[in-house]
N, C-alpha and C positions, 0 to 999 in steps of 0.2 A: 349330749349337747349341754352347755352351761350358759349360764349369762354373758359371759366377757370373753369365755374362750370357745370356740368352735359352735356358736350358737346356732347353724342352721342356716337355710336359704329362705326362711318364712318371708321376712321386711320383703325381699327383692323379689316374690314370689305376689305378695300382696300389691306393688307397684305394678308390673308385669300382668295382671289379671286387671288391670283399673281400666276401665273404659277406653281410656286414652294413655298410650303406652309408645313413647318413641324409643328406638331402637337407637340406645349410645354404647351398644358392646364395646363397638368396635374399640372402645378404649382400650380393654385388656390385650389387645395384640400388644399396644405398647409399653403395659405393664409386664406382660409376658417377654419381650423382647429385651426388658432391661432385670428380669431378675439376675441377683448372684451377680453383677454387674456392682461399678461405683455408682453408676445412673438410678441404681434403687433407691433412692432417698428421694422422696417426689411431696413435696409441698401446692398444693390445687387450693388456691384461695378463689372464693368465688364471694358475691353478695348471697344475703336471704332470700330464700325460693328459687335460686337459679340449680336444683337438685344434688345438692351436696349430698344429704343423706342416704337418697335414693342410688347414689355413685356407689357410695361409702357400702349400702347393706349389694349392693349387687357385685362387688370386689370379693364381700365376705364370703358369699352366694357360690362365688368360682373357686375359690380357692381352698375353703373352708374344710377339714376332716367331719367326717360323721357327720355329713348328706349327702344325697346324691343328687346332683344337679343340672345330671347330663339332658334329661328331659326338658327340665325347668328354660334351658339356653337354646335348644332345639328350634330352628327355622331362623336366630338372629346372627346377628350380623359374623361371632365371633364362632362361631360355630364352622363356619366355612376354613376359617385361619388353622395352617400344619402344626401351629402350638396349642390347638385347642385341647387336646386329650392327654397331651402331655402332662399339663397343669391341672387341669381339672381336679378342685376335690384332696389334691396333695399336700396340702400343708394345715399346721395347726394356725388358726386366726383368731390373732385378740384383739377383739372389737371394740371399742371404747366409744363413749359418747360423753365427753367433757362438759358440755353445758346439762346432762342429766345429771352426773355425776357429780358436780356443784351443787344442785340444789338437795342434794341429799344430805349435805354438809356445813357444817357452821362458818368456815374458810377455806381460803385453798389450800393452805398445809393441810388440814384435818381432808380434804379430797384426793391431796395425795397420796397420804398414808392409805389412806379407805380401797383407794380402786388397788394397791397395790399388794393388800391383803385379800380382800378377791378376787383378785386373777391368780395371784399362788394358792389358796384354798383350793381351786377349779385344778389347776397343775396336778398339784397331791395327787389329786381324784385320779386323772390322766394319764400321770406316770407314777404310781404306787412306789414307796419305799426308797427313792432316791430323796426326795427334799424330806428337812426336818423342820421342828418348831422356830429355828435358830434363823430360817429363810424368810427374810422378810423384807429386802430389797429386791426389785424386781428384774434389775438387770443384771445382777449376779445369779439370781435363781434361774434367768435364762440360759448363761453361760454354764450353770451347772447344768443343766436337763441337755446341752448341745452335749459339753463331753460324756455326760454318761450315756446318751440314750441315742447322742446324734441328731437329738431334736433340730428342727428349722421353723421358723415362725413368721408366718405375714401378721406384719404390724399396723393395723387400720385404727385413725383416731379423729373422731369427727369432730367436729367445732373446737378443734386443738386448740383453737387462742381465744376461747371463753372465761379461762381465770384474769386474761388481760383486759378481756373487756368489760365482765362482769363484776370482777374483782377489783378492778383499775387501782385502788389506794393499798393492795394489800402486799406492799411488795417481799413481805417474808415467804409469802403463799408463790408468790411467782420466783422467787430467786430454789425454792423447795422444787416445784414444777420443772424450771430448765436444768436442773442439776437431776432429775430422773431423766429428762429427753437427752443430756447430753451418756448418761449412762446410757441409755439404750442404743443410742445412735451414730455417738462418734467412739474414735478408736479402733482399735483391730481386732480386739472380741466380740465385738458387737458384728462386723459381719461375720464371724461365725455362727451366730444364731439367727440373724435378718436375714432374711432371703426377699422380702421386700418391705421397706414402710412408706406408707400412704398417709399423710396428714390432710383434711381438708379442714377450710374455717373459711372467716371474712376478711383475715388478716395474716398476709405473708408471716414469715419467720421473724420474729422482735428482734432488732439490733443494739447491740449493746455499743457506746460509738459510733464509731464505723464498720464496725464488724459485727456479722450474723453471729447469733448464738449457735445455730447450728448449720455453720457455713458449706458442708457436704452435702447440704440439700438441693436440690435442681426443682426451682421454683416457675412457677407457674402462674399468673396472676391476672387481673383486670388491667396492668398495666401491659405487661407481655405474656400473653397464653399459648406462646410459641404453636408448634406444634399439636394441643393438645386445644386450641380453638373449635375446634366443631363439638367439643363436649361441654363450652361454656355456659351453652343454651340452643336454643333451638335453632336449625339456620333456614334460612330462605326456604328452600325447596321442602324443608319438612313442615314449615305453616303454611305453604300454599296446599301440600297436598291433606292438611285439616280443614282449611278453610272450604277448600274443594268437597271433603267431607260431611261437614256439617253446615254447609252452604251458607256461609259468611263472607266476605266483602273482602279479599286478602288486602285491597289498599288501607281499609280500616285499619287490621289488624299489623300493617304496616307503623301507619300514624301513631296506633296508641303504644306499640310495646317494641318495635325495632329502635335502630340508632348505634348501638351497639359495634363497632367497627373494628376488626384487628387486621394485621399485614397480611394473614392466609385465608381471613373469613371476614367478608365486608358488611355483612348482614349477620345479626345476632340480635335473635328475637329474649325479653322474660319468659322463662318456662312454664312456672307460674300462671300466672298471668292469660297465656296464651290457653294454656287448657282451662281454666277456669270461663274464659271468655267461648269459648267454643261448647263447653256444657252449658253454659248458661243462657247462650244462645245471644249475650250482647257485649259490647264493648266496653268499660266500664276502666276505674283504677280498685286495682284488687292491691294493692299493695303499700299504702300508705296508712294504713292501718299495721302496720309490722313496726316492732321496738327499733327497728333502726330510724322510724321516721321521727322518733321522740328523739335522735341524733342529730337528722337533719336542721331538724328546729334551733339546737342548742348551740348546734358549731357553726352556722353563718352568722348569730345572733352574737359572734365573738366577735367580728369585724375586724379581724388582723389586715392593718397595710392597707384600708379600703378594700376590704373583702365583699361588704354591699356592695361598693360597684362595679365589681365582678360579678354577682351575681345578677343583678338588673341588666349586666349586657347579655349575661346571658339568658336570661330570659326575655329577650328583647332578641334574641335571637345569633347572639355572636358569640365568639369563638374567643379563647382569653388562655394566656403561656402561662405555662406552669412547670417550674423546678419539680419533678418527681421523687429525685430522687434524695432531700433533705429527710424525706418521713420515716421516722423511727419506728416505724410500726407497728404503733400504740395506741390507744386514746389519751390521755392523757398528756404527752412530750410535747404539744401544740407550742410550737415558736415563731408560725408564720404563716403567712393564710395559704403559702404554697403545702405547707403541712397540711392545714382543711382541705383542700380543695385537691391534695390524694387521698384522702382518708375519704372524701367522697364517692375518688373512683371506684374504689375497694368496695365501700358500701353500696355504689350500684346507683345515686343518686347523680354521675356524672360521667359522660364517656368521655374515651382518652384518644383521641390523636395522638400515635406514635412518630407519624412521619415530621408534623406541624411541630408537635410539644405543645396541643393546648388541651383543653378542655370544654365541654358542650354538653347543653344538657339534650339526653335524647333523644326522647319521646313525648307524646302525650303526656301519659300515666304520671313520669318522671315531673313535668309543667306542671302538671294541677299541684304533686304533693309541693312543689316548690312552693307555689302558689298560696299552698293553704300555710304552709311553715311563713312566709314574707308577712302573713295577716296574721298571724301569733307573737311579731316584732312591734318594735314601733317608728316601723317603717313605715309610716301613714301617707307619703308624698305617692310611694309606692303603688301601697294598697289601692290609693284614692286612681291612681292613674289604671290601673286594672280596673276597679269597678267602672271609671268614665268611660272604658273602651264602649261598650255598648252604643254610648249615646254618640260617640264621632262615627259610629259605622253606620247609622240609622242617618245622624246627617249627612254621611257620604251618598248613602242609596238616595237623598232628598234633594240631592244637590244644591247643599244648602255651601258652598263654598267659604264664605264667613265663619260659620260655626267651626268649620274645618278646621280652619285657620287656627281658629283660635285655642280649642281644644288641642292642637299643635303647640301653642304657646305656652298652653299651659303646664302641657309635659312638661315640656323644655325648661322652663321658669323654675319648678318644685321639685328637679330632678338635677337643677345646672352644677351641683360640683359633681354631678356622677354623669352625666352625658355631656358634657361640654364637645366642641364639636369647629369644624374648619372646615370640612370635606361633605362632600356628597356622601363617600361611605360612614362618617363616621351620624349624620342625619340619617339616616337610613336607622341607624338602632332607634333614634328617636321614632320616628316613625311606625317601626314595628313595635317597639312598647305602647304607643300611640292604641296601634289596633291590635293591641294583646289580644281581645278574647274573640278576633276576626277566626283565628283557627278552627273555633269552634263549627262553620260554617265554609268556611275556606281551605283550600292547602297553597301555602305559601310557598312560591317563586323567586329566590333571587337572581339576577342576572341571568335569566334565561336567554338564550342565545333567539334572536326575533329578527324578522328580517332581513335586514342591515345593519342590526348592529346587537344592544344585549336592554332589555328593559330593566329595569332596575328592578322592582315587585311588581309582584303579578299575581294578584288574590285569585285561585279557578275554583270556581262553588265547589263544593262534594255532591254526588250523585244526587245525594237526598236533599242539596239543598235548591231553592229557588231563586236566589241573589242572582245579582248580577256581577261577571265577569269584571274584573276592576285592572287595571293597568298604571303603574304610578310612577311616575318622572320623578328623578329628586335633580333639583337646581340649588348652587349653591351661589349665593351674591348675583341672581341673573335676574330672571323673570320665568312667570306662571307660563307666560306665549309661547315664550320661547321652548319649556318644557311639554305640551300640548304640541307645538310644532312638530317637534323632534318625533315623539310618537307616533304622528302620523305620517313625518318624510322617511322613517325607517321602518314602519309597516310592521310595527311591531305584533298588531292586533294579525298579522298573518301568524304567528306562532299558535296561533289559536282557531287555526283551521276546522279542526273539528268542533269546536264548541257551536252550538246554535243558539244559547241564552243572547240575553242582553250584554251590554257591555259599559262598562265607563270609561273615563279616561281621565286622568290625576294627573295632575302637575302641582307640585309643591317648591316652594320657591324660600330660602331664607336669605335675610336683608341682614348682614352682618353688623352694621352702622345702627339700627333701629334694633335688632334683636327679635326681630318678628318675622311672621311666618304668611305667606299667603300663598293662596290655592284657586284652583279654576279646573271646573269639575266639567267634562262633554259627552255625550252620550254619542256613542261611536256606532253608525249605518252601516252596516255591512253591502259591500255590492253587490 
């Protein structure tokens, strides 16, 4: 076994043995399925902690010569599948880890000469007496070991687009890098040595134009994870059956780390995250502490187009269109905040509506890092309306109506070229930035379908909290009565059948003429 070439099943051996171990074999049925195929070319771009690595060494793990891993796979998923022994074990695999591999190195040229001298050093060893001193490009030395020896080679390369990211200003290092990738991967010799390559990172294939660098690739992404969605992250069914486990709260563990939404899989938990929460035994943000949140910070703080108030609606809870497909698939090419605001998806900081074409942020975990990034800005109107939340929900439970109001007002006032507003829905983001840190105690209600008709929000405590149920009307140029009325001729507090707390009942009224805000707050008697 070597470093780079045929290292073994240890990594996927050491995951596999970890406390908490889900079972994503089943991926290799359809790595299996497309070797020696044009389909072999498979780019998996996922965020940080959503188990790239762990993908990456458990690929190496199946395929890999010189171990045996028939045991190591025994009882999972892929074990079951007619290609399982076929593959097994059969190929030689050069495992690469590009963001190691960089810090070993002064730049990216000096990284890519480096790995490509020890993975032919390792060869030598491998196949004795066919390569010489003179072999020192990697994808000719592949083509040669094919015709001498008939070699075939799985090509696994984890954090493949760390010279772009790490590197971002170096572009002799990256123009060095895609001139190896495209030797190894395009062309017609290159599948005679490929039998499959698997790239994972945070960032699709770099386009150069309009056109992919290595356009033979079949990508897979946070935008579209096609088919290969149940291995993005954790789905549904496998965090209820941990949470069942380790007897946590699955709607917690909903709140804090789901959102996550594709065409084949609506539910997609952080993997991360999820286990971390489950040994620890609490619900927590484990992930904003990662170098990509030092990203987060940097690229709203760009404000392309009104990018801030993109972001404040959506942290205010709404949903906002996004061109996806302008982004060059880099850090650095930023031309427009629809460029941010993909390069978010990628990183994990924003989920994608593919059917809408918008963006949401969406989770907990996701809120708070936003949260704390908006208060490293000087975004102050912001910050300030986050930290007053407290005080308008202390005077909601007070029924202090006035205060309401006004603390209404004053969103709206220090916020008005980012929430300006005409409509009930588009008051409604007012509002919900209003009672930003109500989640914490709440789980928030849009247009839940109530009686007779759809209540606008609808705060329902969390199990552990004490508050009372809250129900809020938005009126737009009417009155408070009238929105108070409404609630009670359409019986909306019937949606909430089971609840036995307290309850309120909010009517918010905006006076388009005056620019103000007024409220009438009722404590609602159950029959």
């Amino acid at each position: 076994m070597g470093i780079y070439v045929n290292r073994g099943n240890e990594s996927f051996a050491s995951a596999k043995n970890s406390e908490i171990y889900v079972d994503k074999t089943g991926l290799i049925a359809y790595t299996n399925k497309v070797l020696d195929t044009e389909q072999r070319y498979i780019c998996n771009s996922r965020p940080r902690r959503f188990g790239k690595s762990i993908t990456a060494g458990m690929l190496a793990a199946y395929y890999g010569r010189g171990c045996d891993s028939g045991e190591l796979f025994e009882g999972l998923e892929i074990a079951g599948s007619p290609s399982f022994e076929e593959h097994l074990n059969r190929y030689d695999v050069i495992h690469l880890d590009m963001a190691y591999l960089l810090v070993q190195n002064k730049n990216a040229a000096d990284t890519v000469a480096f790995m490509q001298k020890c993975v032919i050093d390792e060869l030598k060893i491998i196949y004795p007496g066919i390569l010489t001193d003179e072999d020192c490009e990697l994808p000719f030395t592949l083509s040669k070991l094919n015709d001498a020896a008939g070699a075939r080679f799985v090509i696994i390369i984890d954090e493949w687009d760390a010279i772009f990211r790490e590197a971002a200003a170096d572009e002799r290092g990256q123009q060095c890098y895609i001139r190896l990738l495209r030797g190894l991967f395009k062309g017609e010799q290159s599948k005679d040595f490929v039998a499959l390559a698997y790239l994972t990172g945070i960032l699709p294939i770099k386009r150069y134009s309009s056109e992919s660098a290595l356009n033979n690739f079949k990508e897979f992404t946070m935008l579209r994870p096609k088919r290969l969605s149940e291995y993005i992250g954790f789905t549904e069914r496998e965090v209820r059956e941990l949470c069942k486990m380790y007897n946590m709260d699955f709607e917690e563990a909903a709140r804090w780390y789901d959102g996550y939404s594709f065409r084949q899989i609506n539910h997609v938990y952080n993997p991360n995250s999820v286990v971390n929460a489950m040994l620890d035994g609490e619900y927590d943000n484990y992930w904003s502490n990662t170098t990509s949140y030092e990203s987060l910070r940097e690229y709203i703080s760009l404000d392309f187009e009104g990018l801030r108030d993109l972001v404040v609606q959506m942290l205010a809870g709404g949903r906002c269109a996004v061109d996806v497909d302008t982004f060059q698939n880099d850090m650095t090419s930023f031309r427009s905040r629809d460029d941010v605001l993909t390069a978010l998806i990628h990183l994990g900081y924003l989920a994608y509506d593919a059917e809408a074409g918008k963006v949401y942020v969406p989770n907990e975990e996701v809120r708070t890092a936003f949260a704390r990034a908006v208060k490293d800005t000087d975004w102050e109107s912001v910050v300030q309306a986050i930290q007053d939340s407290d005080k308008l929900l202390k005077a909601t439970w007070n029924k202090d109506a006035d205060l309401v109001a006004e603390g209404i007002d004053k969103v709206h006032r220090e916020n008005t070229s980012i929430l300006q507003y005409n409509n009930e829905n588009a008051l409604s983001c007012v509002i919900t930035l209003a009672y930003y840190n109500a989640v914490n105690e709440y789980t928030l209600i849009r247009e839940m379908p109530s009686g007779k008709g759809y209540a606008d929000i609808i705060f329902l405590p969390r199990r552990c909290s004490s508050k009372p149920a809250m129900i809020i009307e938005l009126k737009y140029d009417q009155s408070v009565e009238s929105a108070i009325a409404q609630i009670k001729e359409k019986r909306y507090p019937d949606s909430l059948k089971d609840y036995q707390g307290n309850m309120l009942l909010v009517g918010i009224n905006y006076n388009k003429e005056n620019k103000k805000h007024s409220c009438r707050i009722e404590e609602w008697e159950q029959d």
